[in-house]
C-alpha positions in Angstrom: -6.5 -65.3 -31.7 -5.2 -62.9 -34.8 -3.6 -66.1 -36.5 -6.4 -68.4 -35.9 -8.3 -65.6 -37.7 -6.5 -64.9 -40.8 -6.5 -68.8 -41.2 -10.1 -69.3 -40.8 -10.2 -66.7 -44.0 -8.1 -68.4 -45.9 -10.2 -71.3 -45.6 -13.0 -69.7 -46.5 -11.1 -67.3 -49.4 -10.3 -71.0 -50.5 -14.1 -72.4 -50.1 -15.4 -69.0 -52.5 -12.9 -69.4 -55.0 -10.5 -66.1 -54.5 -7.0 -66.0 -55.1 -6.0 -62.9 -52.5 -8.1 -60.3 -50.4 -6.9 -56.9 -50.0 -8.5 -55.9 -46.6 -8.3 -52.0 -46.2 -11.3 -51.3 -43.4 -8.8 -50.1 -40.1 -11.4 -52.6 -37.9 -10.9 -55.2 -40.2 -7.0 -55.0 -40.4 -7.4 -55.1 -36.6 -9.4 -57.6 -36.1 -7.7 -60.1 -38.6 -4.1 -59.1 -37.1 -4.1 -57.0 -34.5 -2.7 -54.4 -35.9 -4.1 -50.4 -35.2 -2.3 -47.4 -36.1 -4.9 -44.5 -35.0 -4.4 -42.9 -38.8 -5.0 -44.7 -41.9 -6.4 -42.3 -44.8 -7.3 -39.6 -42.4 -3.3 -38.4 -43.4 -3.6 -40.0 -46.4 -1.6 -42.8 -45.5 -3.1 -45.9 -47.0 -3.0 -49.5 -44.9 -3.3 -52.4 -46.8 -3.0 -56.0 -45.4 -2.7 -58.6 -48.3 -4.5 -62.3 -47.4 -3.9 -65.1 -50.5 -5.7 -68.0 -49.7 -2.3 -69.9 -48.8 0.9 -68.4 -47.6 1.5 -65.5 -45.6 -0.3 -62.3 -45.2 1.4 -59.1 -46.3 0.9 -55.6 -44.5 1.4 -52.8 -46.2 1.8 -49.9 -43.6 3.6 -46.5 -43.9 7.1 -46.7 -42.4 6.4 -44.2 -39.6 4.0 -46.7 -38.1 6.6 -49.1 -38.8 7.3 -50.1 -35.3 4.2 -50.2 -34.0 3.3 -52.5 -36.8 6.2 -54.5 -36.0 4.9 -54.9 -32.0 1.8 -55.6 -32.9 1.0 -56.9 -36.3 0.6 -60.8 -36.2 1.4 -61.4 -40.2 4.2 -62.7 -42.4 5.4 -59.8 -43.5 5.5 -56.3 -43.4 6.0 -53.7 -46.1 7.1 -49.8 -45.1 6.2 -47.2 -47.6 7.6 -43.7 -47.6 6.0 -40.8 -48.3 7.1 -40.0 -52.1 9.4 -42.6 -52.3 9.5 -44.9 -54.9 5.1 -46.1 -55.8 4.6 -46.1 -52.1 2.3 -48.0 -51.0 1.5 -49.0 -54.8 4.7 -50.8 -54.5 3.5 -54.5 -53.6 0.5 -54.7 -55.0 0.8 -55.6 -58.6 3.0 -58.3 -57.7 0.1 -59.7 -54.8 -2.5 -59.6 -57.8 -0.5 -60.6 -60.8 -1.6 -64.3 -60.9 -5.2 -64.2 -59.1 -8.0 -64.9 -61.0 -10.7 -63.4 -58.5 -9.2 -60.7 -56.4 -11.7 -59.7 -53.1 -12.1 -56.2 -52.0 -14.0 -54.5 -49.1 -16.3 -51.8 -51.6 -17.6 -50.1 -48.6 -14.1 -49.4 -47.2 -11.7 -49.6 -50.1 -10.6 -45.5 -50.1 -11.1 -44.1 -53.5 -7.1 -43.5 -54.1 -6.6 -47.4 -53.3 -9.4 -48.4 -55.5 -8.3 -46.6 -58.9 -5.4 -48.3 -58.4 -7.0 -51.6 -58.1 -9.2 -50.7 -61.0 -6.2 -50.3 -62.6 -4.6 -53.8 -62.2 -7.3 -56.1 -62.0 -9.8 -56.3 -64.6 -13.5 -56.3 -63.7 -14.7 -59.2 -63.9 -12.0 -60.7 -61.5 -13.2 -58.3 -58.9 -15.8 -59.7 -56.1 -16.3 -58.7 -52.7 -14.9 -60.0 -49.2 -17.4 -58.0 -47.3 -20.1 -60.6 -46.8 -17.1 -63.4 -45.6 -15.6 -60.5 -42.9 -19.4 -59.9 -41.8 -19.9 -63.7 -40.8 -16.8 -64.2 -39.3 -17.2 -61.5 -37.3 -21.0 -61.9 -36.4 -20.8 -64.7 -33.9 -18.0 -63.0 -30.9 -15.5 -65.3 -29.3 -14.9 -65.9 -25.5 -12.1 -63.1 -25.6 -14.6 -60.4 -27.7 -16.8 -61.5 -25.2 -15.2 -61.1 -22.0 -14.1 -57.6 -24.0 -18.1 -56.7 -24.5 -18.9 -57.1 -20.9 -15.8 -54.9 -19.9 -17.1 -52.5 -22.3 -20.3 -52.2 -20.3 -18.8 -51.4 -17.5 -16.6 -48.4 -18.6 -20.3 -47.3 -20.5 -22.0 -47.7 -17.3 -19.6 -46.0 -15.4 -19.5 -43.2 -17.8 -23.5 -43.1 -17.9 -23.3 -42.9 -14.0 -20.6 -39.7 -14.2 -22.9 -38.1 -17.0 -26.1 -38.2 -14.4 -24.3 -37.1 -12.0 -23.1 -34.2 -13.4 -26.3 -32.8 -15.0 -28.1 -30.2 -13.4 -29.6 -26.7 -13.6 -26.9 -24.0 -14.5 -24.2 -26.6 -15.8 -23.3 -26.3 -19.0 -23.4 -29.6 -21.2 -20.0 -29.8 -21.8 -19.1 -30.2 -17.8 -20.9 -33.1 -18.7 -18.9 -34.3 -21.5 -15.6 -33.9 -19.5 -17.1 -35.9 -16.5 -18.1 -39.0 -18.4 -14.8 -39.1 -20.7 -13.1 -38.8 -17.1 -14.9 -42.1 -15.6 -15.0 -43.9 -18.9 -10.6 -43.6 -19.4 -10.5 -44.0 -15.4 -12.7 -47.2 -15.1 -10.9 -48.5 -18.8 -7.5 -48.3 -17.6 -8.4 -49.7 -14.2 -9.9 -52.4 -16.7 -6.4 -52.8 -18.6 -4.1 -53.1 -15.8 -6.0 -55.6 -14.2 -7.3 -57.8 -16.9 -4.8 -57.6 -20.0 -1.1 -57.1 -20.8 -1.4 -54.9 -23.6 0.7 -50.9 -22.4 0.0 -49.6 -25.8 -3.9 -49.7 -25.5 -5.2 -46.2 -24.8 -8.3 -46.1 -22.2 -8.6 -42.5 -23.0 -12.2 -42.0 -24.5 -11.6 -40.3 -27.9 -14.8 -39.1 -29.8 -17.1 -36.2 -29.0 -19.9 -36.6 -26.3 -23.5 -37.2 -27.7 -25.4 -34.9 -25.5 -28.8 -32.8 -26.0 -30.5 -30.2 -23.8 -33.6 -28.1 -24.0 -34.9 -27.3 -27.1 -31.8 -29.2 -28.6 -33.7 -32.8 -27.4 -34.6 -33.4 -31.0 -31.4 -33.1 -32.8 -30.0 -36.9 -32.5 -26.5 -36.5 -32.5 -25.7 -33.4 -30.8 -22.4 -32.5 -29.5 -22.2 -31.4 -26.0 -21.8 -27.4 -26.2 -21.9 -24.4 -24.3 -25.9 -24.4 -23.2 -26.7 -23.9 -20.0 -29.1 -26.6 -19.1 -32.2 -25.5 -16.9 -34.7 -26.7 -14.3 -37.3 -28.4 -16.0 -35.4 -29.5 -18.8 -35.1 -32.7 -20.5 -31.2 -34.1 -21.4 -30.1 -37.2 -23.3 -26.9 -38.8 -23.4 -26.0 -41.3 -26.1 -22.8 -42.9 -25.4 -22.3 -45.3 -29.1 -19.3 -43.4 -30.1 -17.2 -43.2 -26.6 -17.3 -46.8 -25.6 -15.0 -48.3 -27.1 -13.0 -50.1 -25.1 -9.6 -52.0 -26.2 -11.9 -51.2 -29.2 -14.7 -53.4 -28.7 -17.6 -50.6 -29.5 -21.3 -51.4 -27.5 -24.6 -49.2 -28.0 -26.1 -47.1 -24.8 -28.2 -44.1 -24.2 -30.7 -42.9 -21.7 -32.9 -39.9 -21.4 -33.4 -37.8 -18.3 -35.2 -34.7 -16.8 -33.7 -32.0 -14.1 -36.4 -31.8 -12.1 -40.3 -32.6 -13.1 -40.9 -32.9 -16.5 -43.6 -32.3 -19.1 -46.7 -34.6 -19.1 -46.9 -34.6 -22.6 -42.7 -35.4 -22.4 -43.7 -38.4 -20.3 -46.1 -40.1 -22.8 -44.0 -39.8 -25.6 -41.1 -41.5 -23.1 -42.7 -44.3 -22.0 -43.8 -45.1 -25.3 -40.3 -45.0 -25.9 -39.0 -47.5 -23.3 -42.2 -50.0 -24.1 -41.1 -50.1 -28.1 -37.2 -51.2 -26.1 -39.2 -54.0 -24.1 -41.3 -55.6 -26.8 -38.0 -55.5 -28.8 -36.4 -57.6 -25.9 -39.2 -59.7 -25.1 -38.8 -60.8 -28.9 -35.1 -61.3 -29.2 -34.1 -64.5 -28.8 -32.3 -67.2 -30.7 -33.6 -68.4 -34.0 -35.9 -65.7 -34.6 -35.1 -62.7 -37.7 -33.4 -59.4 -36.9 -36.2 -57.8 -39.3 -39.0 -59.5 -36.7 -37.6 -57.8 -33.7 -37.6 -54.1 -35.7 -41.2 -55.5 -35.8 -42.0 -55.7 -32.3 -41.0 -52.4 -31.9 -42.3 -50.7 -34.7 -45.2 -52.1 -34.2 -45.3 -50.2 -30.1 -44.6 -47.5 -31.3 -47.0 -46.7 -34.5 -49.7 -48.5 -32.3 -49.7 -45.0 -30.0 -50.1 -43.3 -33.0 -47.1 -42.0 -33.9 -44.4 -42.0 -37.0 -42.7 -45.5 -38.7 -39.2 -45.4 -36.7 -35.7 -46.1 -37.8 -33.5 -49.0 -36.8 -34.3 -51.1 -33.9 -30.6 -51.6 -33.2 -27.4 -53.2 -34.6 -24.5 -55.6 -34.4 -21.4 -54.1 -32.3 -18.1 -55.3 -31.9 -14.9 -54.0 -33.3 -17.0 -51.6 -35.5 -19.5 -49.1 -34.5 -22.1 -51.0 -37.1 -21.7 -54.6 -38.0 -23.9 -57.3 -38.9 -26.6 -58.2 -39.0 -28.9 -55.0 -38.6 -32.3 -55.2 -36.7 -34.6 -53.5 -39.1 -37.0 -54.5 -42.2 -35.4 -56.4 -44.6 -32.6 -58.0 -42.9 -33.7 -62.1 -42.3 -30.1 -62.7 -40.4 -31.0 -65.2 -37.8 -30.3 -64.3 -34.2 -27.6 -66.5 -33.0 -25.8 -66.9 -29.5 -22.8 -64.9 -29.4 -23.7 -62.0 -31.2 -23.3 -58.9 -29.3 -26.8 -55.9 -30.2 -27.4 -52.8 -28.8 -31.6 -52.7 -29.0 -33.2 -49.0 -29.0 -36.9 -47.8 -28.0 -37.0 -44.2 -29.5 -39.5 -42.0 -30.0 -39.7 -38.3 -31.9 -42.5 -35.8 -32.0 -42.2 -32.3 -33.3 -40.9 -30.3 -29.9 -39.3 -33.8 -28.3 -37.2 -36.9 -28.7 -37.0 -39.8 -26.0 -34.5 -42.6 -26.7 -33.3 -45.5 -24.3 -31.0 -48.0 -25.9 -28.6 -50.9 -24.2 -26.4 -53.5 -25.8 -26.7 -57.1 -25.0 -25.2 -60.6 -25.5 -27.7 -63.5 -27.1 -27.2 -66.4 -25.1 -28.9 -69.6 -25.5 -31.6 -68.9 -24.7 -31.8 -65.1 -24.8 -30.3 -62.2 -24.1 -27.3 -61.2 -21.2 -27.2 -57.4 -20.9 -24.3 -55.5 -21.1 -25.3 -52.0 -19.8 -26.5 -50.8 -16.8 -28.3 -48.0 -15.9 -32.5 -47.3 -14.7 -34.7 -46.3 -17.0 -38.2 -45.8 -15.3 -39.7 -42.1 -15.0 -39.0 -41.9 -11.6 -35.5 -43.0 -11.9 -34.8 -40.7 -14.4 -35.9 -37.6 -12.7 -32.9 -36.2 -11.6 
């Protein structure tokens, strides 16, 4: 799978006219070799994988990942750095750029330290970008992402199922964080050992619990903290950061009540969950991502209320890929792309958001996540 990509990007790195890529985005390195190491430039530790458009990759990884890169990393060769010995990770590069004439480089993901360097080698003008190639190739999933996407569901759903369960009045918000991150690493490694040979995947969840309670509704990304949720009170759970599993990543969030809610919390909902459905009924092969956006914006300014943001988004190995479903982006939907589709609404005092993620089939749309979203099923 890793081979077949790096040699598809060759052939295109030959098609555009570039001499060598330097790939530096962790998802990217993964998903062209195989290759994860947890770290990268969080410790200041650069990763760098080398693709000419013939001959064999080069990874450039520091030496105290070195045998993981070794177990994993499916490239001709591999180059250790040190830290302070010698140029590091600087080391290999002139060398890999000496003769190109147009030398590719992700902007968005190139860390500042790596780019000056770069800057310093390659002139200008010989500098393009191999974002836009990465973004196609990785728009359209393969059986294996796909069987990975569907898993993925299932350790979301199963960590959406834990999260309801364990709301309630008197329960503070992070009891719910620790049930969900429970079921999500239980149902992934029961996932693992059943479905893949791969011992050095982690099914532990690893990224802080979405969660907001009370008065907190509105803030969009809220950690789950101390509060003390109450009778009465609205909660919503947003689980695109914690599923990721064998790091496929998939969209899905839900909002409920303890106990009867607010009228006025209601309307706003449902309005909410009917911008998600005209988004669905729209998505479909050969129709634009920005025309879906449309179908919802269109629900949810037609009740009279403010322009929203982003529809949804791509998923796969990153949290955001491409294409984007909001104004502006004419991508056309395509079987196997993998989109997690929002209905959200916000008012001053409130904020209702439902979201799933989904596979286009031929003829539309497979979903991915599982979970009720009707008032009534979401009274808890």
């Amino acid at each position: 799978m890793f081979t077949e990509r790096l040699s598809r990007l060759q052939t295109k790195l030959t098609d555009a006219n570039i001499d060598v890529a330097l790939i530096t985005d962790d998802d990217n390195v993964y998903y062209l070799t195989g290759y994860y190491d947890y770290l990268h430039m969080e410790f200041g530790r650069p990763t760098i994988l080398v693709v000419p458009k013939d001959g064999e990759a080069l990874l450039i990884t520091p030496t105290i990942d070195l045998n993981s890169a070794q177990a994993a990393a499916r490239v001709g060769r591999i180059a250790p750095w040190n830290d302070g010995m010698g140029n590091e990770w600087r080391e290999e590069l002139p060398a890999a750029v000496k003769s190109a004439t147009s030398v590719a480089i992700e902007p968005g993901h190139m860390p500042p330290l790596v780019r000056a360097y770069v800057n310093d080698l390659v002139d200008a003008e010989a500098l393009t970008s191999v974002t836009p190639i990465l973004n196609e190739m990785r728009m359209i999933k393969s059986a294996q992402e796909l069987q990975l996407a569907r898993h993925a569901g299932e350790v979301a759903t199963a960590m959406m199922n834990a999260g309801r369960a364990a709301i309630g009045d008197g329960v503070p918000e992070f009891e719910v964080a620790i049930a969900t991150s429970q079921a999500g690493t239980r149902k992934a490694a029961e996932l693992l050992a059943a479905h893949y040979d791969d011992a050095d995947m982690s099914p532990n969840t690893h990224f802080l619990q979405i969660m907001a309670s009370g008065k907190d509704i509105v803030k969009t990304h809220h950690r789950a903290s101390t509060r003390i949720m109450r009778q009465g009170e609205p909660v919503f759970l947003c689980f695109c950061g914690m599923t990721n599993f064998h790091r496929f990543k998939l969209g899905f969030d839900r909002t409920f009540w303890i106990g009867e809610p607010d009228p006025e919390q209601v309307k706003v909902y449902e309005v909410a969950v009917a911008s998600q459905k005209a988004a669905l009924d729209a998505l479909r092969p050969g129709v634009t991502a920005e025309s879906i956006h449309a179908e919802y914006a269109e629900v949810i300014q037609g009740a009279g209320f403010e322009y929203p943001f982003r529809c949804g988004r791509a998923t796969g190995f990153s949290f955001l890929e491409a294409p984007q479903l909001v104004t502006g982006d004419t991508t056309i939907i395509q079987p196997g792309m993998v989109l997690a589709v929002d209905g959200s609404v916000s008012v001053e005092t409130f904020r209702a958001q439902v979201g799933d993620s989904f596979i286009i089939t031929d003829d539309g749309w497979e979903p991915l996540t599982q979970h009720p979203k009707s008032v009534e099923e979401v009274i808890l």
